[in-house]
C-alpha positions as CSV (number, residue, x, y, z in Angstrom):
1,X,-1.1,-22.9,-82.3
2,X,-0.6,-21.8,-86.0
3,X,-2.2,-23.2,-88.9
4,X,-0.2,-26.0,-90.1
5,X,1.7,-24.1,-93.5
6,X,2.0,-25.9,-97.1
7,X,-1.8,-26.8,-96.4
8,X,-3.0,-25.1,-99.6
9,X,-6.5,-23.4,-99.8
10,X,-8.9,-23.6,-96.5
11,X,-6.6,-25.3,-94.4
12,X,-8.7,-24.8,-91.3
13,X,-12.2,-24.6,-92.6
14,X,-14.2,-26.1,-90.1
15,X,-16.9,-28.0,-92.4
16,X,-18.3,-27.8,-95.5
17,X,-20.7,-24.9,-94.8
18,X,-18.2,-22.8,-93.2
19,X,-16.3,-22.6,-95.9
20,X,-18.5,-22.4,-99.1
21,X,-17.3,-25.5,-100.7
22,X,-19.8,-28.1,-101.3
23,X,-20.5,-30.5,-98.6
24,X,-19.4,-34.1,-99.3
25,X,-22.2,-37.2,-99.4
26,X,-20.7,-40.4,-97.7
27,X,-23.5,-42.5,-98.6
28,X,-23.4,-41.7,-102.2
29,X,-19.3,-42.2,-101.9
30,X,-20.1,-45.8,-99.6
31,X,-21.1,-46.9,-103.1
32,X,-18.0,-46.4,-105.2
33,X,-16.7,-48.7,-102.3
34,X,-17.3,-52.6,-102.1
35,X,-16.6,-53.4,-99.2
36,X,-18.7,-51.0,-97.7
37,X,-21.7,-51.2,-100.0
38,X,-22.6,-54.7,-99.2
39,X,-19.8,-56.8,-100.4
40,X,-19.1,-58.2,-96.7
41,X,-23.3,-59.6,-97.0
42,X,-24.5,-57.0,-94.1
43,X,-23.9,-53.7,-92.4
44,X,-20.4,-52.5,-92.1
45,X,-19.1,-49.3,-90.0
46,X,-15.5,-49.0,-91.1
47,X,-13.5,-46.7,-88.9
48,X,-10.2,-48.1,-89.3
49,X,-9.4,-46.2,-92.2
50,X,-5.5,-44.3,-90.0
51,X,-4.3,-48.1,-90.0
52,X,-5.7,-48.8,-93.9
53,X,-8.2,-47.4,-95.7
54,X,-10.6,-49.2,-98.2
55,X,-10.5,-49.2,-102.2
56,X,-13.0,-47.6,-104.4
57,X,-14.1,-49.5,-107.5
58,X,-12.2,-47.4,-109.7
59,X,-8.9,-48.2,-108.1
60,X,-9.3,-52.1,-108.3
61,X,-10.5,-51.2,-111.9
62,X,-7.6,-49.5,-113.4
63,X,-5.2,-52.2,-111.5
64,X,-7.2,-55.3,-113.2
65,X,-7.0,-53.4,-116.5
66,X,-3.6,-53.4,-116.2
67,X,-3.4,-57.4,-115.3
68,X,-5.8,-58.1,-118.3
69,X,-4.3,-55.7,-120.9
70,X,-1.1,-54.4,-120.5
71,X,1.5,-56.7,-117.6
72,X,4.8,-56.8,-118.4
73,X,7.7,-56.1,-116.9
74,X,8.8,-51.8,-117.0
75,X,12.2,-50.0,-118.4
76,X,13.4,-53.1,-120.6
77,X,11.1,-54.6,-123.1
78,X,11.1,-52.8,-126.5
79,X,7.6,-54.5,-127.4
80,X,4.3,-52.6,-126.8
81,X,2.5,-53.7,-123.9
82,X,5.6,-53.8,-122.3
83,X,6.1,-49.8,-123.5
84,X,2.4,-49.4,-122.0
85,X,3.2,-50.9,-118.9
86,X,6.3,-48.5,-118.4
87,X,4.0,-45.3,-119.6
88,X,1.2,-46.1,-117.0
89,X,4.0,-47.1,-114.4
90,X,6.1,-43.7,-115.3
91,X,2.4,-41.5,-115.7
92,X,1.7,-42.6,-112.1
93,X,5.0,-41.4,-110.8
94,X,4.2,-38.0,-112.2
95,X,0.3,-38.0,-110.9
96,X,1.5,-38.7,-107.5
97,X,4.2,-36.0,-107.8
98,X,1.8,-33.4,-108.6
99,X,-0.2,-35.0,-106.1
100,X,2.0,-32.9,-103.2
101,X,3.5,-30.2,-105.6
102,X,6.9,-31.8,-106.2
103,X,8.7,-29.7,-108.4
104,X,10.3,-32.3,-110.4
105,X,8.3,-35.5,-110.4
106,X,9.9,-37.4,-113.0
107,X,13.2,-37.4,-111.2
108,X,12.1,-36.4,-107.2
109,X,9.8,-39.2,-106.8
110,X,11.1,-42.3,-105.3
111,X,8.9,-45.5,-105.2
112,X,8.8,-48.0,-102.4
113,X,6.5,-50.4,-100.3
114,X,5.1,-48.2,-97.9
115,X,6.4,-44.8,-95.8
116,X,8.3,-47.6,-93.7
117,X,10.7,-48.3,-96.3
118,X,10.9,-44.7,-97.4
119,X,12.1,-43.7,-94.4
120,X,14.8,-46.9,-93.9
121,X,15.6,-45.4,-97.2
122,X,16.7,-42.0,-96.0
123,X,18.4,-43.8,-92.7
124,X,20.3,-46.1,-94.9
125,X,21.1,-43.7,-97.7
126,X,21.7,-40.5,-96.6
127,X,22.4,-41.4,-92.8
128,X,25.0,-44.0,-93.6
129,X,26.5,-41.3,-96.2
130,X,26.1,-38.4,-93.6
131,X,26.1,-39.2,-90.0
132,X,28.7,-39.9,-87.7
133,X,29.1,-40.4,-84.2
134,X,28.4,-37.2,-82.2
135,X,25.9,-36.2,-85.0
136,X,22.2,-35.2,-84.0
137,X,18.7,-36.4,-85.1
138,X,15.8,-34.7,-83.8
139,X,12.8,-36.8,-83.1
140,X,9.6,-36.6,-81.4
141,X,7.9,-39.2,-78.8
142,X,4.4,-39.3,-80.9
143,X,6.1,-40.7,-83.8
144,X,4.9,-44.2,-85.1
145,X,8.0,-47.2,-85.3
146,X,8.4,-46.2,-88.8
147,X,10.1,-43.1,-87.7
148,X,12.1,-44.5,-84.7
149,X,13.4,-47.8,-85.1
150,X,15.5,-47.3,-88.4
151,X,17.4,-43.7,-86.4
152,X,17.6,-45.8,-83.5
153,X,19.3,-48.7,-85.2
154,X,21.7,-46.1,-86.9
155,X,22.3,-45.1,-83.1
156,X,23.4,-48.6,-82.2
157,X,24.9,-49.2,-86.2
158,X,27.1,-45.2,-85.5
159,X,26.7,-43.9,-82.2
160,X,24.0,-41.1,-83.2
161,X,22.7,-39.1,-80.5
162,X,19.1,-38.8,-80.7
163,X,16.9,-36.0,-79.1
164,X,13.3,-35.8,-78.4
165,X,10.7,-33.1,-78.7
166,X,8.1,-34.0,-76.2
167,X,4.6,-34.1,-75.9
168,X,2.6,-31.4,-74.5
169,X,-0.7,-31.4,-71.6
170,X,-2.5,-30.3,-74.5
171,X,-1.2,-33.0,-76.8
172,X,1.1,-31.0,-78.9
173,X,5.0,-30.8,-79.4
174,X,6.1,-28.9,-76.3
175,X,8.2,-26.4,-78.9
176,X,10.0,-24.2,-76.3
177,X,13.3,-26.0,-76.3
178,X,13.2,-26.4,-80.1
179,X,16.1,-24.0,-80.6
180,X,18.3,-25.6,-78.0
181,X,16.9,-29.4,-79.3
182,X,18.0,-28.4,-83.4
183,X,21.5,-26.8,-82.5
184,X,24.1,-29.0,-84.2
185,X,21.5,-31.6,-85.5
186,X,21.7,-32.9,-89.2
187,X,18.5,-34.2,-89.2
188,X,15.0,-33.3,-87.8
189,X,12.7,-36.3,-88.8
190,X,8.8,-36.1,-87.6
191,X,5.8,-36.8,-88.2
192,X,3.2,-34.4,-89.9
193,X,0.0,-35.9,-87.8
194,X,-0.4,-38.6,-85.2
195,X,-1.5,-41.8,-85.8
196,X,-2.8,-42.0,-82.6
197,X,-3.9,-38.6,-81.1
198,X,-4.8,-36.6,-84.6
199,X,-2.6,-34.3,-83.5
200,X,-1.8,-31.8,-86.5
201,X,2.3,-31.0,-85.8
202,X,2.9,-27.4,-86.7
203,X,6.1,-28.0,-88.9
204,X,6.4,-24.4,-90.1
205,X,8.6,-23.3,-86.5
206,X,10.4,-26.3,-86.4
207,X,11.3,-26.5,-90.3
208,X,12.5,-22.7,-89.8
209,X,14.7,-23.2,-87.0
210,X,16.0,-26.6,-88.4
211,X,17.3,-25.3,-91.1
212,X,18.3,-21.9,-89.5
213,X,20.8,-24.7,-87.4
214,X,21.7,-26.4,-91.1
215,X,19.8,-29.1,-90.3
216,X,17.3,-31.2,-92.5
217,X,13.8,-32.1,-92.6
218,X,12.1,-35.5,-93.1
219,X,8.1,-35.6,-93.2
220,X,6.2,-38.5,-92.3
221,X,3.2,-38.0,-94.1
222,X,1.0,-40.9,-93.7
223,X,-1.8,-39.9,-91.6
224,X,-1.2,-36.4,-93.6
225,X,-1.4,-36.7,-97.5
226,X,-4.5,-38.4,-97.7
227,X,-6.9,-36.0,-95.2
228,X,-5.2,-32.8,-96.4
229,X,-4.0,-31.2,-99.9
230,X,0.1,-30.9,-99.1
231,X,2.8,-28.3,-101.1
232,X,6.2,-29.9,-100.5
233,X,8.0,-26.8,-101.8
234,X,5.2,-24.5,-98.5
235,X,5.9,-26.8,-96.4
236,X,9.6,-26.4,-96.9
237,X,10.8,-29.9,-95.8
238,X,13.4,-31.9,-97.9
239,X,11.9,-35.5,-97.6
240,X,8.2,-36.3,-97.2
241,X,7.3,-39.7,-97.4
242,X,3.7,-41.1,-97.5
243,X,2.0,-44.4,-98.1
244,X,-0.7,-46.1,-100.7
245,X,-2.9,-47.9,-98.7
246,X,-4.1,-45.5,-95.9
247,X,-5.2,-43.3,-99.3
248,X,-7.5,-45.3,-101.1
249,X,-4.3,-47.2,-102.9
250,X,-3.5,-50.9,-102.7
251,X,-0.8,-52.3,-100.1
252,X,2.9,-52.9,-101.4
253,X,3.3,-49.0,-102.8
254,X,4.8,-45.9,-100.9
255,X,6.7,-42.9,-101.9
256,X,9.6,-41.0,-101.0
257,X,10.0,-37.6,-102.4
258,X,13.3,-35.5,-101.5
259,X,15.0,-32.5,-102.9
260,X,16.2,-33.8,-106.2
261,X,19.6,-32.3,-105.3
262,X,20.0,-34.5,-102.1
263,X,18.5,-37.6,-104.0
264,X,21.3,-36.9,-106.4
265,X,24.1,-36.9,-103.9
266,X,22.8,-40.2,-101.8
267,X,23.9,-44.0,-102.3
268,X,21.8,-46.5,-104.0
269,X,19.7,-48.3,-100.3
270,X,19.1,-51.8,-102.6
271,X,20.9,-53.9,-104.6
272,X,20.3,-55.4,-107.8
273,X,18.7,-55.4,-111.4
274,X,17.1,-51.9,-112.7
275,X,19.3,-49.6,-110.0
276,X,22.6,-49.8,-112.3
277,X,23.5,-48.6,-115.3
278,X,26.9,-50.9,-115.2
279,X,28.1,-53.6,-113.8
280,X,31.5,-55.2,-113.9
281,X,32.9,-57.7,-111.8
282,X,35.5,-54.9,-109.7
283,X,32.2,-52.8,-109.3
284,X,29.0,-51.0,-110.5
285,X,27.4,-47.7,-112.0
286,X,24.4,-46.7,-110.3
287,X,21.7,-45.5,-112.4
288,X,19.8,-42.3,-112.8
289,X,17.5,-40.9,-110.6
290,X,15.1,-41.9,-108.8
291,X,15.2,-45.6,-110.5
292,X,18.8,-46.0,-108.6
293,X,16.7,-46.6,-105.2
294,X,14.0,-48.6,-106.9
295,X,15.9,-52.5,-107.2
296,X,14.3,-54.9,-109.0
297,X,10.6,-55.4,-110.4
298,X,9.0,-52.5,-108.8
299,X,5.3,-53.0,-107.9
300,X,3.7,-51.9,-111.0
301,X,-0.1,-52.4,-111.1
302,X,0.2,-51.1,-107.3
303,X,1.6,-47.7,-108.9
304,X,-1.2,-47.5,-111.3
305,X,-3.5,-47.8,-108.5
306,X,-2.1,-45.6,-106.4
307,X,-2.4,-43.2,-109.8
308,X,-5.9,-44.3,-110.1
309,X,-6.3,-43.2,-106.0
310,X,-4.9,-40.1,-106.6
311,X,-7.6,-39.2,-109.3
312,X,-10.4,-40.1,-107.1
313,X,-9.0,-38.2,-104.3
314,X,-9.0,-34.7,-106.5
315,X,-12.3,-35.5,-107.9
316,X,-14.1,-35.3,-104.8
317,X,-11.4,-32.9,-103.9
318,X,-9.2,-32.6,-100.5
319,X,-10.2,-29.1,-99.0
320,X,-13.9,-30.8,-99.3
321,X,-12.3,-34.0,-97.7
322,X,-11.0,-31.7,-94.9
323,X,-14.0,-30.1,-94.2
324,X,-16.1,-33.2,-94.1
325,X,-13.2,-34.9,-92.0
326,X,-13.6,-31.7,-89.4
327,X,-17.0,-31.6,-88.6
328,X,-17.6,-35.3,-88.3
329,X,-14.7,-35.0,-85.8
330,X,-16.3,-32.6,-84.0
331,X,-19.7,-34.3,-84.1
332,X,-17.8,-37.3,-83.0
333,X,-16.5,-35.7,-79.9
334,X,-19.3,-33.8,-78.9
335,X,-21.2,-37.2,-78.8
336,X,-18.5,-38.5,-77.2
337,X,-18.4,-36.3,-74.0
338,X,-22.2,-36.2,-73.8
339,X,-22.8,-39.8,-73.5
340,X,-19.8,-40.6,-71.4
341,X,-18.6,-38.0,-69.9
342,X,-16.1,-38.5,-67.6
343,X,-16.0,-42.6,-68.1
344,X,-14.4,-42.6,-71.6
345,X,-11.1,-40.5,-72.2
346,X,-10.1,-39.2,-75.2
347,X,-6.4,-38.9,-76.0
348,X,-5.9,-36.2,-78.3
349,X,-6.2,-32.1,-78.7
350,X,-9.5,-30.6,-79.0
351,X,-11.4,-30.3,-82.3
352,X,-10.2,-27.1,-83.9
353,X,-9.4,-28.4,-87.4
354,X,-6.1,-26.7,-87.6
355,X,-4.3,-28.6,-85.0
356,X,-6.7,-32.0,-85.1
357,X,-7.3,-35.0,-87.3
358,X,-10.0,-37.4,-87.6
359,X,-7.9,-39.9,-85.0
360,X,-9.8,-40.4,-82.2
361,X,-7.7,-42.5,-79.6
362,X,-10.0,-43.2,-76.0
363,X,-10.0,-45.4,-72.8
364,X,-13.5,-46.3,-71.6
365,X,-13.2,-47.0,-68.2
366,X,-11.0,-49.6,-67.1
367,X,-12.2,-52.1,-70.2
368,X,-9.5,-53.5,-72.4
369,X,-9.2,-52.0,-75.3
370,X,-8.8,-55.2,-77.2
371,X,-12.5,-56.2,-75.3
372,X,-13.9,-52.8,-76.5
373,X,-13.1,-54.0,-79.9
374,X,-13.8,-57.1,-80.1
375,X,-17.2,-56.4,-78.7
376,X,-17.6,-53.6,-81.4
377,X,-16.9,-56.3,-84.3
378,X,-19.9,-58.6,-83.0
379,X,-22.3,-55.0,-84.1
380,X,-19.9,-54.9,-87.5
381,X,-17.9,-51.6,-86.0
382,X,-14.0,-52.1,-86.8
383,X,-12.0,-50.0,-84.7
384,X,-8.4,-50.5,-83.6
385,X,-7.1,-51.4,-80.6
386,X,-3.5,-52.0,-79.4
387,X,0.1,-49.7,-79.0
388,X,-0.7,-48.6,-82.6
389,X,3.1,-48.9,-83.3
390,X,3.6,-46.0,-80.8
391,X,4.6,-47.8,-77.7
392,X,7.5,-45.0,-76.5
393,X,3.9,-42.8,-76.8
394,X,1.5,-45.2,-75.1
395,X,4.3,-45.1,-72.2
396,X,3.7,-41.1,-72.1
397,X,0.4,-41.4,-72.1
398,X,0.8,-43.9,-68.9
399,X,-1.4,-46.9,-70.5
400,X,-0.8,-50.2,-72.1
401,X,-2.9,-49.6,-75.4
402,X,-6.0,-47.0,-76.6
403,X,-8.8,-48.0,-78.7
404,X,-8.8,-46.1,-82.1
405,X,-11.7,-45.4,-84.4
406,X,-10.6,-42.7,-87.1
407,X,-12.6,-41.0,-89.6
408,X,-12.8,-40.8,-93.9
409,X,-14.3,-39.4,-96.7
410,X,-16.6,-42.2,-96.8
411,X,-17.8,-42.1,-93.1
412,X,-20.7,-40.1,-91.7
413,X,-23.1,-39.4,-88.4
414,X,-24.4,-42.6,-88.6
415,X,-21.2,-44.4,-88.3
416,X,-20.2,-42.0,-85.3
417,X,-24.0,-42.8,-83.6
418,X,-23.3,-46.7,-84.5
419,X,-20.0,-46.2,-82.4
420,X,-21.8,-44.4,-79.9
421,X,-24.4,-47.2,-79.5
422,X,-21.7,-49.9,-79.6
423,X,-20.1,-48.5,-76.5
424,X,-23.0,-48.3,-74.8
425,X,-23.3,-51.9,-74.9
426,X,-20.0,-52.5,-74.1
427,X,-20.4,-50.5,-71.1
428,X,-23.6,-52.4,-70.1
429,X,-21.4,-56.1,-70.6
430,X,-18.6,-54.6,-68.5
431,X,-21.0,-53.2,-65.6
């Protein structure tokens, strides 16, 4: 399959090595990290990083500064901290923007809670404004809740029909019926990587013959932005969404970013103080963009860390992040199939970095998955285990839920080897 597009640089560079950049050092990283440098008072192998991913010092820095030297509320007080606050609030709008080549930060940036509300946003906004019965949405059956439930209760809410691409034997979009699947559809929404098979979508066909159909294209970036460096404007899409907290950034902070023009032309999704510009008791102004979809006291010291995240993300640099990513994937399923062959399935492509994340979703044998992790935390492992908010997936997949243990920057062979070791003793309790 081709190489995922809007990947800028060595998309597919199989490791550090490979592809002349520098190789990364997890240990030295582990130490810009608290929790996994001893704060939790022993060893800890975090591979839980798809669900959240841990803070470096840096980020919990710049968000305490903020507490300590500068809180106060954004876009109304004329006095200077509360001038500062609005700066480092507005500064990390931009710094994200440029984050994934958005053309027009200041005004294409959209901030909410997570890529959850992001995409309600869209549903809400544009889908209320746009879709009527009869129209089309194009889904896929890998994608996470996030990007099903809100088009499924705008089904119920307008009578939408909604199509599926499926899933592939080699866990890919099956994208032969793409033409017939897009004709007449308003909306193609999916995700750019799975949360639970590290399957790498190849959006470049399907944003082609979406829009060849006059359709538009959402992005669920999540399990995307923070492994690989993204180019809206390559990828072609018109709404990419991604979230805070699975990048190094605090909880409570997500972004939208869509085509300014579209942004322009949609509804305010909230209510309330900051989104107007008037108010009178027959009716309101809605403000500018993007602070019309913003309601309220946005979460402030969570923007400057996700700013603060984004700076530590292009110091070590995401095409090294990549290449690390890949290799330890690879290492991790070559270990994988050696000590268990045939007992432990894997659920998810093979490891060519182009079409493969560092999710790695597995069944060993017939043990729970919930056992399998529970035994894992007694040896200080933290996997997941459960539907991973994919349960139309989990049904294709023909089981009940898959332990999960996915990969970061800050993770390394010995973490894989601990894993390895810790199902081993799993298998030896379950014998």
């Amino acid at each position: 399959m081709a190489q995922l597009t809007g990947l800028r640089s060595d998309a597919g560079a199989p490791s550090g090595a490979d592809s002349g950049l520098s190789p990364l050092d997890p240990l030295a990283l582990k130490a810009d990290f608290p929790l996994l440098s001893g704060g939790t008072g022993g060893p800890l192998v975090y591979l839980d990083s798809a669900a959240s991913s841990q803070r470096p010092q840096a980020v919990l820095d710049a968000m305490d500064d903020y507490y300590v030297t500068t809180h106060a509320n954004v876009h109304r007080g004329v006095y200077a901290i509360a001038e500062e606050a609005t700066r480092r609030f507005e500064e990390a709008r931009s710094t994200v923007g440029r984050f994934i080549g958005a053309p027009n930060p200041e005004r294409e940036i959209v901030f909410a809670k997570n890529v959850t509300e992001g995409i309600n946003l869209v549903a809400h906004s544009w889908g209320r404004k746009n879709l009527r019965s009869g129209d089309v949405v194009v889904l896929s059956e890998i994608e996470h809740h996030a990007n099903l439930v809100p088009w499924l209760m705008l089904a119920e809410e307008r009578g939408i029909e909604l199509r599926y691409l499926r899933l592939g034997a080699d866990y890919q979009l099956d994208l032969s019926n793409l033409e017939r699947l897009v004709d007449g559809a308003r909306l193609v929404s999916l995700t750019c990587a799975s949360n639970v098979l590290g399957t790498v979508v190849d959006l470049a066909p399907v944003v082609r013959a979406a829009h060849a159909a006059g359709a538009l294209v959402l992005a669920d970036g999540a399990q995307l932005a923070p492994h690989r460096r993204v180019d809206v404007a390559a990828l072609g899409v018109d709404f990419f969404g991604f979230t805070g907290h699975k990048m190094l950034g605090p909880t409570g902070i997500g972004v939208l970013w869509a085509r300014e023009e579209l942004l322009e032309s949609m509804p305010p999704f909230l209510g309330g103080g900051e989104m107007i510009r008037d108010v009178r008791l027959d009716g309101f102004t809605p403000n500018e963009i993007p602070w019309r979809f913003e309601a309220g006291t946005p979460p402030i010291a969570e923007a400057v860390g996700l700013g603060e995240a984004v700076r530590y993300l292009e110091a070590v640099g995401l095409e090294r992040i990549q290449a690390h990513e890949a290799s330890l994937t690879q290492y991790a399923l070559e270990r994988l199939a050696e000590r268990f062959a045939t007992r432990l399935t894997v659920f998810g492509p093979g490891p060519d970095p182009a079409t493969r994340s560092g999710v790695i979703s597995f069944a060993l044998g017939d043990v729970h998955p919930h056992d399998v992790a529970q035994v894992l935390d007694e040896r200080g492992i933290c996997v997941r285990a459960g539907h991973h908010c994919a349960k139309p997936l989990m049904r294709c997949l023909g089981v009940g839920a898959t332990t999960r243990a996915s990969l970061y920057l800050y993770n390394d062979e010995s973490d894989v080897d601990a894993l390895i070791e810790g199902l081993g003793a799993v298998e030896e309790l379950f014998a």
